[in-house]
C-alpha positions in Angstrom: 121.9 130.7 115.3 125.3 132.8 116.0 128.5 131.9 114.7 130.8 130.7 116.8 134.4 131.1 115.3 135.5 130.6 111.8 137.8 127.6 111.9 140.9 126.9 110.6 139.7 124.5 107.9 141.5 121.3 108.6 139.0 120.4 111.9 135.7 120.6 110.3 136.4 119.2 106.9 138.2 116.3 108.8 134.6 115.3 110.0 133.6 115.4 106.2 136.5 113.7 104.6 136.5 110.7 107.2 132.9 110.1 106.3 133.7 110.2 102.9 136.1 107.5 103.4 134.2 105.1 104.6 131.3 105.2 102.3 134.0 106.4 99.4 137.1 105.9 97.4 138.0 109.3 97.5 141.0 110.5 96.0 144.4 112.6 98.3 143.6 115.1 95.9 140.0 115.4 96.5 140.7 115.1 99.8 142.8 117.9 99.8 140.1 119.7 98.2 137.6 119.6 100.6 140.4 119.9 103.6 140.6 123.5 102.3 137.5 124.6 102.6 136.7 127.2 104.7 133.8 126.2 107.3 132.1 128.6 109.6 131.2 126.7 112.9 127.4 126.9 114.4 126.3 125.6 117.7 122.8 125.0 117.8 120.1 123.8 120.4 118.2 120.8 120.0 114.6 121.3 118.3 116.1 124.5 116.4 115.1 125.0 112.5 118.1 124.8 110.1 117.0 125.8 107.1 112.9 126.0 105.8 111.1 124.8 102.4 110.9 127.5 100.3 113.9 129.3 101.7 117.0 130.3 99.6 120.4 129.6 101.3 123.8 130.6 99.8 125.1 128.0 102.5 125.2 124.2 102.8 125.7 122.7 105.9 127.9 119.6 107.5 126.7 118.2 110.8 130.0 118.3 112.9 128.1 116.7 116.2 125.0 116.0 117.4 121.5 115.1 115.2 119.7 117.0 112.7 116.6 115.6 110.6 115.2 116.9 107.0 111.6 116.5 107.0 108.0 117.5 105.5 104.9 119.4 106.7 102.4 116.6 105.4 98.1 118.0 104.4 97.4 117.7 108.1 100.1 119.8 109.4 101.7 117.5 110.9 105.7 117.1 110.9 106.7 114.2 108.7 110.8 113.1 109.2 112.5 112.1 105.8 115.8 111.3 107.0 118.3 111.7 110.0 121.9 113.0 109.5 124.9 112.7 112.0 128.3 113.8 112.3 129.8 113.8 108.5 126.7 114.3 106.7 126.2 117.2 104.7 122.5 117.0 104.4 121.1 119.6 101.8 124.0 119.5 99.0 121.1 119.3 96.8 120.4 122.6 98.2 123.4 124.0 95.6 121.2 123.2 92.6 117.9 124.7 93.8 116.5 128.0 93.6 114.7 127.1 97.1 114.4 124.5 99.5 112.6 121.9 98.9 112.3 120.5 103.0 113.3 121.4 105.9 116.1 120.7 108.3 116.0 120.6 111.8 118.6 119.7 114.9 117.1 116.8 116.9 119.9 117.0 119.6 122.6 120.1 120.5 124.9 120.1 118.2 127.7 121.7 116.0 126.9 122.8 112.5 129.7 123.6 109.5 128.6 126.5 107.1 130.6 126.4 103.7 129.1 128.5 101.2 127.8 126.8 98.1 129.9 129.6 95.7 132.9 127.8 97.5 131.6 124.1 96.7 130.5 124.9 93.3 134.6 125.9 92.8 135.9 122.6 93.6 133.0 120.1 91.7 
């Protein structure tokens, strides 16, 4: 995946903070929080790996549009999907506690993926 731009970060968190709100009682000052975080922008085709068990990211990622999908290789091989994310999820924040991955993610659709690096998220929790 290539970076796109690195946004100004009002326009990606917005995605994030709006989700938050309607699942959340989140605070102005948590949402100004997470309004300043800076979010490098990916596009990505459908079908194209995120992140792999066992890998070790220094990122987290927020889907900004499209479909992406955490899932399992099960004994057979075979691809076994978890859970589906959209726009506003920030699928593998577990990822910030974990030496390595412990699944996979994967775009389902095209789509726009937000990069914020988990030594920036560990400074605001």
């Amino acid at each position: 995946m290539e970076v796109t731009k690195s946004l100004c970060p009002a326009f990606s968190s917005d995605v994030l903070i709006r989700k938050l709100r309607r699942v959340a009682d989140i605070s102005d000052d948590d949402a100004a929080a997470l309004g300043g975080l800076t979010i490098q922008e990916k596009d990505v085709p459908a079908n194209r790996e995120i992140a792999l068990e066992g890998d070790r990211p220094t990122n987290s990622f927020v889907v900004l549009d499209g479909v992406a999908c955490s899932y399992k290789h099960t004994g057979a091989g075979k691809r076994q999907i978890t859970s589906f994310f959209v726009a506003g999820d920030l699928p593998d924040l577990h990822g910030i506690h974990l030496a390595v991955m412990d699944c996979s993610f994967s775009s389902m659709t095209p789509g726009r993926l937000g990069l914020i690096r988990h030594s920036v998220l560990r400074s605001i929790c």
